[in-house]
N, C-alpha and C positions, 0 to 999 in steps of 0.2 A: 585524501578523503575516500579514494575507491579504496585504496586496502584497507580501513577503517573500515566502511561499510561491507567488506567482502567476509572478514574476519566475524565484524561484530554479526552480521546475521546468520554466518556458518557458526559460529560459536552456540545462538542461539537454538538452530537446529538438532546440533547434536545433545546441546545440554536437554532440550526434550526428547529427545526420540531413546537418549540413554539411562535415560529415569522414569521407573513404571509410573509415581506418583505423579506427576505432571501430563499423564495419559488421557488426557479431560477433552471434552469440547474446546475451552476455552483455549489451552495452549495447542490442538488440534489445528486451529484455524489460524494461530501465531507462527506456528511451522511453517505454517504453507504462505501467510504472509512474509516473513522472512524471505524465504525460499522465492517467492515472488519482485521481492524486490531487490534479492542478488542479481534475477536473470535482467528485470528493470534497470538496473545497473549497467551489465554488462552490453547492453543491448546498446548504450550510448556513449561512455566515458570510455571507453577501449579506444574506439575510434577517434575520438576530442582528442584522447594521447598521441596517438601516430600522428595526427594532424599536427598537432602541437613540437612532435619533434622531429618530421620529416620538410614540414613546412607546407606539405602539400595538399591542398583543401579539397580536393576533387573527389569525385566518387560517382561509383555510376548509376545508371537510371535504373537498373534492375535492384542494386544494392539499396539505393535511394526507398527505393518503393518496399523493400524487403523489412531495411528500418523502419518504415515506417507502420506497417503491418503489426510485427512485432511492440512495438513500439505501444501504441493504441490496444493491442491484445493486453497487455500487462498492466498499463494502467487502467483501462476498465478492470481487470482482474481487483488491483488493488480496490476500487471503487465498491466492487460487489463483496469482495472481503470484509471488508470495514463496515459493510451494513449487517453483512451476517453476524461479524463479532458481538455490532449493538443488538441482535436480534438474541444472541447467546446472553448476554448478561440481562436481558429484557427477562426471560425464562429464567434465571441464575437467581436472579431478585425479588422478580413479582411474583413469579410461579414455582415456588423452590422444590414443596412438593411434589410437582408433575416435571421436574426439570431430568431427572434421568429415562425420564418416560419421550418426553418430547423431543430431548438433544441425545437419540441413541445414537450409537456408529452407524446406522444405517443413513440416519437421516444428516448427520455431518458429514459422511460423504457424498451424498445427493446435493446436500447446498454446496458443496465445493466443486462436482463433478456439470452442475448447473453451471456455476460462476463461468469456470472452463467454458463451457459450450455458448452460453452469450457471448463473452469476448470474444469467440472467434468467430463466431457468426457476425457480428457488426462488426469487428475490424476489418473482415473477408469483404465484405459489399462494398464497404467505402474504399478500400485498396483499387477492388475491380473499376470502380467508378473511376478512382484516381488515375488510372494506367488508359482508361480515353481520353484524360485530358489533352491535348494538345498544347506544348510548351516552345511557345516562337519569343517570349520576351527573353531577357537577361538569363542567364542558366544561373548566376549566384545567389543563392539563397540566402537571403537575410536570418540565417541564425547557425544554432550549431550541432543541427540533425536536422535529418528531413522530417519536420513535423508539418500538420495537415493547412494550417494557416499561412504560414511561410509560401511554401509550397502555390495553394491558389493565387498566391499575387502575382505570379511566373506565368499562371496561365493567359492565354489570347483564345481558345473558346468560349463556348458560352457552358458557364458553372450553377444554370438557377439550381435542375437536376441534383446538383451535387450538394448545394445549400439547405435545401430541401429535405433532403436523406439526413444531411448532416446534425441537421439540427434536431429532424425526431427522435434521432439516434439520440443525440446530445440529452432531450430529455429525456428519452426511456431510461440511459445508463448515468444521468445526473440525477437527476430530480429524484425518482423514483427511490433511489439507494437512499439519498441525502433524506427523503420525506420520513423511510423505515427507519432511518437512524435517530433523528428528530422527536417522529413518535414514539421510539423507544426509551429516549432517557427521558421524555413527557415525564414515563410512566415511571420510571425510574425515579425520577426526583419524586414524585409523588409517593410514592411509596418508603422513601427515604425520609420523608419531612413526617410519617407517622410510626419512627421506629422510637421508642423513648430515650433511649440512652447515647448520651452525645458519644460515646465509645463505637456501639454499632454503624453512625451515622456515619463516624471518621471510614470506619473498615471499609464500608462498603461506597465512598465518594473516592478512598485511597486506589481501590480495586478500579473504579470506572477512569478514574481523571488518564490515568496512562492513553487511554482509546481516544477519549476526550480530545487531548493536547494533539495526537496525530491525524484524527481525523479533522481538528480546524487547521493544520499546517497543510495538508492534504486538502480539503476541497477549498478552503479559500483561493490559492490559487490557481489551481484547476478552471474555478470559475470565472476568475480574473483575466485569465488566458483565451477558453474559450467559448463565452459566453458573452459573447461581440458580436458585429458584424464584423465581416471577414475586412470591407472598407473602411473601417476603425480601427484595426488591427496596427498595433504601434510595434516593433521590433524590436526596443529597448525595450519597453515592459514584460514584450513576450520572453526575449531571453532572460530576462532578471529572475521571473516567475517560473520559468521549465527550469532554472539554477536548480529553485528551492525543490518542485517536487520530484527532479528527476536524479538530484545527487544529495540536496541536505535532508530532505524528509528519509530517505532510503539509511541513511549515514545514523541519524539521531532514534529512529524505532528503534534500533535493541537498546539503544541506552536508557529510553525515554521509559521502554515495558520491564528493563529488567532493573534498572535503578530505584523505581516505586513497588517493586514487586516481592516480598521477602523468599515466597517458593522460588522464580527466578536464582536471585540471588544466592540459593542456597545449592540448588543445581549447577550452578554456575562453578559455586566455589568445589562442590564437590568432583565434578567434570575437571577443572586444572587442577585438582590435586590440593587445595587448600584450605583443608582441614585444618581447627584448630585442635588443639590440643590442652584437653581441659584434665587437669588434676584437684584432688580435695585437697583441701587445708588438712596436714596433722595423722594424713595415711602414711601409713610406716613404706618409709624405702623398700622392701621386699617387694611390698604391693604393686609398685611401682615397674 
């Protein structure tokens, strides 16, 4: 599943960045999600593997705190991506006229250069927060990284502080994304239920469903995980759920954007070399 997921979203990458036609907003912010969920990757299943073949579970408190930094940077990353994406197709659809007006280079890389700058600003506070805790219980962590839940059931200070932060955070960099995203395909649908031709209607739900499918794989359990209290907090569910968005959601995006996608796919085949080869019926061999 990680070379799967390393491949498929370097494949992605490249198949954009070496195709003028695919130079858009929309696969703009595809790149850099890819690109986002390779480091999201690497950031956790490298280390599951040493574990897994050295036998040795341990790691230290500096490392601990480092994953987990990173760790929270990338998935907020992923989280403000995926609003922006729906903000892109919001302008792509409703506003198609003003859409190379609204989604210049200037302003896709402002929302990307943004995205950047939140995530690390709230993952930076909550780290700092996390490195005063004081950790006297059990040193094993019930799961398989140092994520933020886990992690406070270890503590024996007092975490209100921590709760507190955690959760406004929680909803600036949940809600907030999730609400833009919501309101965008509102409009979206709305605008699609007054186009006449069931032909255009397919194009343009064919275009959206790919975002669609990864952002419910994506915040569903997001939310599931940590939009608890911390003393609710079950360790079977949490691990079930960091499975999905930390190795299968990462694993299933290039399949998920480039399988629905014919530009993708054409990129694609062109980037491996797999051109087809189309002759006319009844042109003379010479031509040939």
């Amino acid at each position: 599943m990680y070379l799967v997921t390393m491949l498929g979203n370097l494949l992605i990458i490249l198949a954009i960045g070496s195709h003028p036609h695919l130079h858009t907003p929309m696969y703009f912010f595809l790149a850099n999600l890819s690109f986002v969920d390779t480091c999201f990757t690497c950031t956790i299943v490298p280390k599951v593997l040493v574990n897994i073949h050295t036998q040795d579970h341990s790691i230290s408190y500096t490392g601990c705190l480092t994953q987990m930094y990173f760790f929270m940077v990338l998935a907020l990353l992923d989280d403000f991506l995926l609003a922006v994406m729906a903000y892109d197709r919001y302008v792509a659809i409703c506003l198609p006229l003003h859409y190379t007006t609204v989604m210049g280079p200037r302003r896709c890389l402002l929302l990307v250069a943004a995205s950047w700058l939140c995530s690390n600003v709230l993952a930076s506070s909550l780290t700092l927060l996390m490195a005063q805790i004081s950790f006297c219980a059990s040193h094993s962590i019930p799961h398989f990284f140092c994520d933020v839940l886990p992690l406070l059931k270890l503590a024996c200070s007092d975490t209100q502080t921590f709760h507190i932060i955690m959760f406004s955070e929680a909803a600036l960099s949940g809600v907030v994304p999730l609400t833009c995203v919501l309101l965008s395909y509102a409009h979206i649908v709305h605008t699609i239920l007054r186009i006449p031709s069931a032909g255009g209607k397919h194009k343009v739900f064919s275009t959206c469903g790919s975002h669609l499918t990864v952002v419910t794989l994506f915040y569903g359990t997001v939310f599931l995980v940590y939009f608890q209290p911390s003393s609710s907090y079950s360790a079977g569910t949490g691990m079930v759920a960091s499975v999905v968005y930390t190795v299968v959601t990462p694993m299933l995006n290039p399949f998920i954007y480039s399988l629905r996608n014919k530009d993708m796919k054409q990129a694609l085949g062109r980037f491996l070399g797999l051109r087809k080869m189309v002759f006319s019926v009844g042109t003379h061999p010479r031509a040939l």
